[in-house]
C-alpha positions in Angstrom: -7.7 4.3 -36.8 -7.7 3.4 -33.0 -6.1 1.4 -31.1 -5.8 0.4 -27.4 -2.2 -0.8 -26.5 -0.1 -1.9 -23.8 2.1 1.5 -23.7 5.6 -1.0 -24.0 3.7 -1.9 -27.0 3.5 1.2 -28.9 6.0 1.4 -31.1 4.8 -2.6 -32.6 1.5 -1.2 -32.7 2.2 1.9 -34.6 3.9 -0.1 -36.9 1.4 -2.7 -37.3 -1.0 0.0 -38.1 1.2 1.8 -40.8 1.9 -1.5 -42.3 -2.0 -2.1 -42.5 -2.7 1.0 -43.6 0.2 0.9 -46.8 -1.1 -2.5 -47.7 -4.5 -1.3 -47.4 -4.0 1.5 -49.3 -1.9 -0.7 -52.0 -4.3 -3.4 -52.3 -7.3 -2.8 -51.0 -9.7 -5.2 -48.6 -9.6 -8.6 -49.1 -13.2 -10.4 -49.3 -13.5 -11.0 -45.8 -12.1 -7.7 -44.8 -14.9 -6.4 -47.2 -17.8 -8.4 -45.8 -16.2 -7.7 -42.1 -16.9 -4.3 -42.8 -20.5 -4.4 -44.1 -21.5 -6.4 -41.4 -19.6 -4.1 -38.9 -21.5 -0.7 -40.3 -24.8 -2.5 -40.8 -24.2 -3.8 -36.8 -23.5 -0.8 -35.6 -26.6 1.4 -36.8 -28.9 -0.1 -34.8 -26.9 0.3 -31.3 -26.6 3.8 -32.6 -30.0 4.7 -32.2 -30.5 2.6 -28.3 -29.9 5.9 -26.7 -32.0 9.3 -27.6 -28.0 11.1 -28.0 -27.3 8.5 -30.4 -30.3 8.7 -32.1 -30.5 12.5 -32.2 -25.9 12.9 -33.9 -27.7 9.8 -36.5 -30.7 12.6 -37.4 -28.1 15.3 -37.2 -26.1 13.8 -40.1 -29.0 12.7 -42.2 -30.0 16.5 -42.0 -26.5 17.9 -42.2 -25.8 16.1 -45.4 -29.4 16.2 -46.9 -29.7 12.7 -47.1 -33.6 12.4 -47.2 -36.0 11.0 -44.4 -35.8 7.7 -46.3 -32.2 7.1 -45.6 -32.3 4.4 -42.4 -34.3 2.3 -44.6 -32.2 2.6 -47.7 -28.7 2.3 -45.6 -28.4 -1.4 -45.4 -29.3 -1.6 -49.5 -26.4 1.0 -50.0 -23.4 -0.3 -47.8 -24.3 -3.8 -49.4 -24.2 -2.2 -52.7 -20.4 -0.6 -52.7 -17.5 -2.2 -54.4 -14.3 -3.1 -53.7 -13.4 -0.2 -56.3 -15.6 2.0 -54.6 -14.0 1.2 -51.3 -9.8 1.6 -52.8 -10.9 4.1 -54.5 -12.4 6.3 -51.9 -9.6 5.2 -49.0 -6.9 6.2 -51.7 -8.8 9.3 -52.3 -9.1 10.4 -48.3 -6.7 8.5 -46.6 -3.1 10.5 -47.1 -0.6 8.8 -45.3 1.7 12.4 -45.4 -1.0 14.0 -43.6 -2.2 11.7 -41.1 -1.4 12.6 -37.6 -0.6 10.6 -34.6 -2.2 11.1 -31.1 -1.4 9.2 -27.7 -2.8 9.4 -24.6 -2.4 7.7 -21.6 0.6 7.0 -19.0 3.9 7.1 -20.0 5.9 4.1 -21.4 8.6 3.1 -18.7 
């Protein structure tokens, strides 16, 4: 998660984002939240690939992870295709909340 805050903020916002996470994590994405994020991965491929570093990290992964010269063609089948189980499942599976870690940067709060 990332977030861009007014620094007398931060303390809401870490909040905000802790309580989003738990309920999250406890319920999983609502509909919208669901087809927010489909939209939102299937939106952001293509501006992936607009500059020749973008388009070389996307070939990169689909190397790295072996996942066949096919794959930009079959991506917008597979994000449409997960579930709401597959997506609670997987968050609950990878997202830890005892072993996340909180970075800030930027001036200090006065």
């Amino acid at each position: 998660m990332r977030a861009g805050v007014n620094p007398r903020n931060l303390d809401k916002a870490l909040d905000s984002i802790n309580f989003e996470l738990r309920r999250f994590l406890d319920d999983g994405p609502t509909e919208d939240e669901q087809a927010d994020g489909v939209r939102s991965l299937l939106g952001s491929l293509p501006r992936q690939l607009e500059t020749n570093e973008g388009a070389a990290a996307v070939m990169a992964e689909i190397e790295l992870y072996d996942l066949g010269l096919d794959f930009l063609e079959r991506y917008p089948s597979i994000v449409r295709s997960l579930t709401r189980d597959q997506v609670i499942n997987t968050a609950r599976a990878w997202l830890l909340p005892e072993h996340l870690v909180t970075a800030i940067a930027g001036p200090p709060r006065g």
